[in-house]
C-alpha positions in Angstrom: 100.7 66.0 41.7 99.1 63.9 44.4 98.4 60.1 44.3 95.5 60.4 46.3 93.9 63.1 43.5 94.5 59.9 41.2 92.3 57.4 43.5 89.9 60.2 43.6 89.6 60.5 40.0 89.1 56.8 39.1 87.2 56.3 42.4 84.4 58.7 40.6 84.6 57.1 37.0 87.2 59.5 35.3 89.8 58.6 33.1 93.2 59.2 34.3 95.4 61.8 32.0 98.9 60.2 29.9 100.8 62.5 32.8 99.1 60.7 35.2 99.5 56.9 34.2 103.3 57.9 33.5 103.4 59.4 37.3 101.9 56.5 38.6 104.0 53.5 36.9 107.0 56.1 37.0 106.5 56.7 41.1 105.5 53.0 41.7 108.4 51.3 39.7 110.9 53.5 41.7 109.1 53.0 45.6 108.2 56.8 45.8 104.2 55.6 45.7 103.7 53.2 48.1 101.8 49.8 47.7 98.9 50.8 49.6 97.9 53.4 47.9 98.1 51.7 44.8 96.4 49.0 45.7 93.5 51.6 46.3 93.9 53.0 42.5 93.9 49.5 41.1 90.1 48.9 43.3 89.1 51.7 41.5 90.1 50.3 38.4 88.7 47.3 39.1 85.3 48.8 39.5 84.8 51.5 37.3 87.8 50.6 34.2 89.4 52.1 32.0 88.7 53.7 28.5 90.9 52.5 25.7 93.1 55.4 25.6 94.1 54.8 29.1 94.7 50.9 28.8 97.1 51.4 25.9 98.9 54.5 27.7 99.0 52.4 30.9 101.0 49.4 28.7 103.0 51.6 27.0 104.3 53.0 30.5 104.5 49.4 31.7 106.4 48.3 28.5 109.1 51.2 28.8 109.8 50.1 32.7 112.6 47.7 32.1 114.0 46.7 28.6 113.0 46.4 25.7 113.9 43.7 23.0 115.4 45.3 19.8 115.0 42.2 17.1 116.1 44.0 14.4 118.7 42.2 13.8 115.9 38.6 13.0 115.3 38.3 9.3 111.9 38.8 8.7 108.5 39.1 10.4 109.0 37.8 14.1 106.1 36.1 15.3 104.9 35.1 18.8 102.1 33.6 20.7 100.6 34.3 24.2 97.5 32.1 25.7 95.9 33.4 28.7 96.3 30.1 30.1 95.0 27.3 31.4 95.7 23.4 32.0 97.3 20.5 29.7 97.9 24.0 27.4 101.3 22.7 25.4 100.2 24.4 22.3 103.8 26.5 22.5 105.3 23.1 21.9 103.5 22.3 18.9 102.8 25.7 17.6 106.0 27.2 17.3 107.9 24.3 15.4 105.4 24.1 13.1 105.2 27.7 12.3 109.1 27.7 12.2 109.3 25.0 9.8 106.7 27.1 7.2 109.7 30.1 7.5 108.3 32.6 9.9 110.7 32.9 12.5 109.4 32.4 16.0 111.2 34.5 19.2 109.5 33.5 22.0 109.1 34.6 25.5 107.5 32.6 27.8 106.6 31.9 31.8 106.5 29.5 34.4 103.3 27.9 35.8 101.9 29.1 38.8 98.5 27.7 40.7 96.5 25.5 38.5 98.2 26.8 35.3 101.2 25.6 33.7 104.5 27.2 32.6 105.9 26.6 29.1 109.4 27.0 31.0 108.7 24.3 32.9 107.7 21.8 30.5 111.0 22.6 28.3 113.0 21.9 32.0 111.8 18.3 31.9 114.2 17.9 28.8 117.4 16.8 30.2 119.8 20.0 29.8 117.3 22.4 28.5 118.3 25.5 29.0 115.4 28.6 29.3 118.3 31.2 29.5 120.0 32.7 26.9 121.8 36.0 26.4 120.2 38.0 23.9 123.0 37.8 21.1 122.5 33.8 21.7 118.7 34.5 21.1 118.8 36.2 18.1 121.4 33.9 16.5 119.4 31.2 17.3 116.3 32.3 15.6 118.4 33.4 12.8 120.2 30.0 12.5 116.8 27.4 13.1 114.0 29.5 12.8 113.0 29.1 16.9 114.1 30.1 20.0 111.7 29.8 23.5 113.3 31.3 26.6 112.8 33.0 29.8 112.1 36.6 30.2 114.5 38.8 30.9 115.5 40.0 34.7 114.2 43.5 33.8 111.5 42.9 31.3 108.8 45.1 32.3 109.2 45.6 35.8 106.2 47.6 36.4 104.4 44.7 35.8 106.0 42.4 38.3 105.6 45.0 40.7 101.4 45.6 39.6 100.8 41.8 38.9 102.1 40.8 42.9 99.8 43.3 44.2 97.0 42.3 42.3 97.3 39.0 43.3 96.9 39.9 46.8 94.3 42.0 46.5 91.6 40.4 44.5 92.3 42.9 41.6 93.7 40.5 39.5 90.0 39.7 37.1 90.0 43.0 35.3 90.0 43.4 31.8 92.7 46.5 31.2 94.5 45.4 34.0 94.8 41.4 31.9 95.3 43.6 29.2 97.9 45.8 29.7 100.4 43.1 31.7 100.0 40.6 28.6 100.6 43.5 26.1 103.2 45.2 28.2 105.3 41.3 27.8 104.7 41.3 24.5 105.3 44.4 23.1 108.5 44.2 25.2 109.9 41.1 24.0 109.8 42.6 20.2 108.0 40.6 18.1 106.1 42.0 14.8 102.8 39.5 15.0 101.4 38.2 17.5 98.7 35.5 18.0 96.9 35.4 20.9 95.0 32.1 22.4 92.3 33.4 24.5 90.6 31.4 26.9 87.5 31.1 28.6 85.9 28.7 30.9 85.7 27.0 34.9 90.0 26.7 34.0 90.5 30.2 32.9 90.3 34.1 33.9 87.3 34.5 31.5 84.6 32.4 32.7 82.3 33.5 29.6 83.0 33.7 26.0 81.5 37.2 25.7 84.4 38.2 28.7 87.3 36.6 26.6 86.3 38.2 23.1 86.3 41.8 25.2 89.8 41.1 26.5 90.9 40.0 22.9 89.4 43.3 21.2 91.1 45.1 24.0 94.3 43.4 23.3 94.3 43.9 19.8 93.3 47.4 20.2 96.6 47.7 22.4 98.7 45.8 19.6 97.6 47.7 16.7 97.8 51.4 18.3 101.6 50.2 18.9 102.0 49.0 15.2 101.6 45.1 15.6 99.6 42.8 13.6 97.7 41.1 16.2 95.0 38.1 16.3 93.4 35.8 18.8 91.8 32.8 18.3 88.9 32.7 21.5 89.0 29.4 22.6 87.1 27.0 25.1 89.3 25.8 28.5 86.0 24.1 30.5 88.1 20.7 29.6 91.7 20.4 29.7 93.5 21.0 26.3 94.6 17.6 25.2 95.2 14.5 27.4 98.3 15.2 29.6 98.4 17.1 32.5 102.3 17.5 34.0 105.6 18.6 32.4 107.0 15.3 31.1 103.6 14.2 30.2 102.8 17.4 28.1 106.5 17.2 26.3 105.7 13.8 25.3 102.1 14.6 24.1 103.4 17.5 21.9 106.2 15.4 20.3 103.0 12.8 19.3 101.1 15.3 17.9 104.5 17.1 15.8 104.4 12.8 14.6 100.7 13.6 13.6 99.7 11.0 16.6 98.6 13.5 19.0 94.5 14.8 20.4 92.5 16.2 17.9 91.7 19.1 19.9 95.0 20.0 20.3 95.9 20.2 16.9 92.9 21.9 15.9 93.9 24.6 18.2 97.6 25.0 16.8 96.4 24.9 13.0 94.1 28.0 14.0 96.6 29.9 15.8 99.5 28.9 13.3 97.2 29.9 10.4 96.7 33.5 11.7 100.5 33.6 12.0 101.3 32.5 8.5 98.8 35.1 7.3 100.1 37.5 8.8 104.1 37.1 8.7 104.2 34.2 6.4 102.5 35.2 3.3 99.7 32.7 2.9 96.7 34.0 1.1 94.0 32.5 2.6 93.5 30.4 5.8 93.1 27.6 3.4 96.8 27.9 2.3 98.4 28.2 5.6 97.0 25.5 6.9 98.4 23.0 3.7 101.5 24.3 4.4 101.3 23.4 8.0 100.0 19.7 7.7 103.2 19.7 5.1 105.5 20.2 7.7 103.9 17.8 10.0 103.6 15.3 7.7 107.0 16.2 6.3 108.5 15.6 9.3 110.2 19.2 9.3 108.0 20.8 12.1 109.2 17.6 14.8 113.2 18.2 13.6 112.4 21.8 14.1 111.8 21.4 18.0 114.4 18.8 18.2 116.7 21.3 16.9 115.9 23.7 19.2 116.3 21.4 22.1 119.6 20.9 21.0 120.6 24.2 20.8 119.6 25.2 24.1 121.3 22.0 25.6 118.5 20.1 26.0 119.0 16.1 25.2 117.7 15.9 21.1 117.0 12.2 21.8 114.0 12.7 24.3 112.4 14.6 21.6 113.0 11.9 18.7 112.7 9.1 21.3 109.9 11.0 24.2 109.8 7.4 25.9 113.1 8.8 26.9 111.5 11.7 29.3 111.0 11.2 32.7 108.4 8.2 33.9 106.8 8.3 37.2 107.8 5.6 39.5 104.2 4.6 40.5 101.0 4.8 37.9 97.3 4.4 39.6 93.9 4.3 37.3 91.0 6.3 38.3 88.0 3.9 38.2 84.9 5.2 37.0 81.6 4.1 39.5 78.6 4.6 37.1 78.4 4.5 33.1 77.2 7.0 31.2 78.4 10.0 28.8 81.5 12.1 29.9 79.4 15.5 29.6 82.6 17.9 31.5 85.9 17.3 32.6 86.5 20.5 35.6 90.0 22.0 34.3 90.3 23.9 37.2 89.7 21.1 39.4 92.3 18.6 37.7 94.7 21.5 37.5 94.9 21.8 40.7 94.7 18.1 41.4 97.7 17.7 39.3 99.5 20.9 41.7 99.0 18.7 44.6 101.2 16.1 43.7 104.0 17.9 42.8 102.9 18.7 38.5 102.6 22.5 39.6 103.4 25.8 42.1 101.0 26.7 45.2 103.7 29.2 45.8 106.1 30.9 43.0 108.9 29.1 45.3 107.5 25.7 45.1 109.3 22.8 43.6 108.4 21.0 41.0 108.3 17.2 39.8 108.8 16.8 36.1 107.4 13.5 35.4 104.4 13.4 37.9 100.9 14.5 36.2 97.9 12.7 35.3 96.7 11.4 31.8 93.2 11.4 30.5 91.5 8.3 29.1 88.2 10.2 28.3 87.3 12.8 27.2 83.9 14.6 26.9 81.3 13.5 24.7 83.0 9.7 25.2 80.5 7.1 26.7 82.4 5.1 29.7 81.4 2.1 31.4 81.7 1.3 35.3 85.1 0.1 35.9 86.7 1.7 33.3 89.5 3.6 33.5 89.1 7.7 33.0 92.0 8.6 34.2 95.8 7.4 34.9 97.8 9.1 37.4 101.8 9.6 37.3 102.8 10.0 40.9 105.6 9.7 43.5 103.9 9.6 47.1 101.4 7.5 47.9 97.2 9.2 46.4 94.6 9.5 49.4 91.6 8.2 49.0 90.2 12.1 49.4 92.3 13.0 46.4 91.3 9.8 44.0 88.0 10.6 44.9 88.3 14.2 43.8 89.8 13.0 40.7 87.1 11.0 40.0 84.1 13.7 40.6 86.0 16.5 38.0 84.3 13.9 35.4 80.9 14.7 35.3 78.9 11.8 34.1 75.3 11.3 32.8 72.9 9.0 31.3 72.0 11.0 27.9 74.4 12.3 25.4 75.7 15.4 25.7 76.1 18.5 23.2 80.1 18.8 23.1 80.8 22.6 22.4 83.4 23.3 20.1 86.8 24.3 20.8 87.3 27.1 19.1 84.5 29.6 19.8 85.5 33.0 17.5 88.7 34.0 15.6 89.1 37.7 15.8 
């Protein structure tokens, strides 16, 4: 068999053969098929796709590159959650104990931020002693013992994907759908959980710009789950605004922990009662969406879902008190207020733009290697759909180094302002 017959093939609009795929991600994982030519096959995918039976042969190979997680030995249904992602998104935080602290045990893989996107990992780090490593007996014990354990991926989870995902990333191949598809799946399948619940997102802060786009890559995902024997759902929602108020690691810890004390954004916890209700459904035994959701205001008003995270802070070595105290976390140094120059109706907030905003001073990763500064960020004082008047505050920034008057002012225009009220769109535009 010849790679080049392969670029041929998809290069004219033919699927590619089981034999094939596992050639390819076979070849590729072990450097006998070299990143150029690759990078011409995954063009050709780009351009002309990939038919379903191909996408979900293509994750299986990626998924069987590297371990796999055997969570057998986790009573119960396991659950997870993926989000595409996108900015202030701490809905891991929130979710997880919540679900948890209903009974459905939550193993949980997650990443770091890069770009204009944050990294569940890095949020955890901003806990004093948190630790996102643990050995997989310590993983399973854990969920076994409190219900919930987040963590790192493993060194050789999935491989292939690494490999594909680097590429992709330098070669403008990274917006496909069965490409998105099979590299979240691949994770997820790997990391051995029995339901899954996927946050979709679409929007100027997320891979999907429309919400047609982001229901196709949830169909395809599910597709993917259930031809491997998962229950899997997604909940397609909007990311033209960031999710919440808190953009930066400290910031987002501490705006989880208010919304686990029933204090937190509404949009936020609408978005972790959908999610969370699919997962009770599904692994938790709740009839109706109705149900699942009673049971998970119980634990937040019980006060079960907050000791949930605190215990798992704990058990990963992370300080408890931060999560029962959160004025504990990290503080900037310096805090400056973005001043609004007109009144009028807050009619968008660019996610992308913010995101990116909040990279440049140190709350994310231009490059995988970057450092990071836990407490820096910035915090929202409107929202859209909220009427502001000139001089008043729309934004407060957590910083170490000193703003430029180029980057306040960029601050400033991602708040798009106008005289008449706007139509706010919902959050949440489909569960599938």
């Amino acid at each position: 068999m010849r790679f080049v017959d392969l670029i041929e093939k998809k290069k004219e609009g033919r699927p590619l053969s089981a034999e094939e795929i596992r050639y390819w991600i076979r070849g590729y994982v072990s450097g006998e098929i070299p990143d150029y030519q690759v990078s011409a096959l995954l063009m050709a995918i780009f351009f002309k796709g990939m038919n379903p039976d191909e996408t979900l042969e293509l994750t299986m190979c990626m998924m069987h590159s590297g371990d796999v997680m055997d969570l057998s030995a986790i009573h119960g249904l396991k659950a997870d959650k993926h989000s595409t992602g996108g900015v202030g998104d701490k809905t891991s935080l929130v979710l997880g104990p919540m679900v948890a602290a209903c009974g459905v045990p939550m193993a949980k893989m997650s990443g770091r931020g890069l770009g204009f996107t944050g990294g569940t990992l890095d949020k955890l780090e901003s806990i004093e002693g948190f630790r996102v490593n643990l050995e997989r007996k310590d993983f399973v014990d854990q969920v076994n013992r409190i219900g919930i354990a987040i963590v790192g991926q493993s060194g050789n989870l999935v491989p292939a994907d690494k490999k594909l995902y680097a590429l992709r990333d330098v070669t403008g191949t990274v917006n496909s759908i069965p490409l998105i598809a099979s590299s979240i799946m691949s994770k997820k399948l790997a990391a051995g959980s029995d339901v899954i619940a996927l946050d979709v997102k679409y929007g100027s802060g997320a891979f999907m710009k429309t919400p047609e786009d982001a229901v196709k890559l949830a169909q395809t995902m599910i597709q993917i789950g259930t031809g491997m024997g998962r229950k899997v759902r997604a909940v397609i929602s909007s990311m033209e605004a960031p999710l919440g108020k808190a953009i930066g690691n400290a910031l987002e810890v501490e705006e989880a922990v208010r919304t686990l004390q029933g204090r937190g954004p509404e949009d936020l916890m609408d978005l972790c009662m959908a999610a969370g209700s699919l997962l009770l459904q599904e692994a938790g035994g709740a009839a109706s969406a109705a149900e699942a959701e009673r049971r998970l205001s119980e634990a937040l008003k019980s006060g079960r879902a907050l000791n949930k995270l605190a215990d798992m802070v704990a058990s990963q070595g992370g300080n408890r008190y931060q999560i029962l105290h959160p004025e504990m976390l990290p503080k900037a140094r310096c805090q400056t207020a973005i001043i609004s120059d007109r009144c009028g109706y807050v009619h968008d907030e660019k996610a992308m733009e913010l995101g990116s905003l909040a990279m440049r001073i140190g709350a994310g990763r231009a490059k995988k290697e970057d450092d990071i500064w836990n407490e820096v960020g910035i915090v929202l004082k409107k929202k859209p759909g909220d009427y502001v008047q000139k001089g008043e505050t729309l934004a407060v920034v957590h910083h170490r180094e000193m703003l430029t008057e180029e980057w306040k002012d960029s601050c400033r225009q991602a708040f798009i302002i106008a005289e008449e009220e706007p139509e706010v769109r919902p959050l949440i535009y489909e569960i599938i």
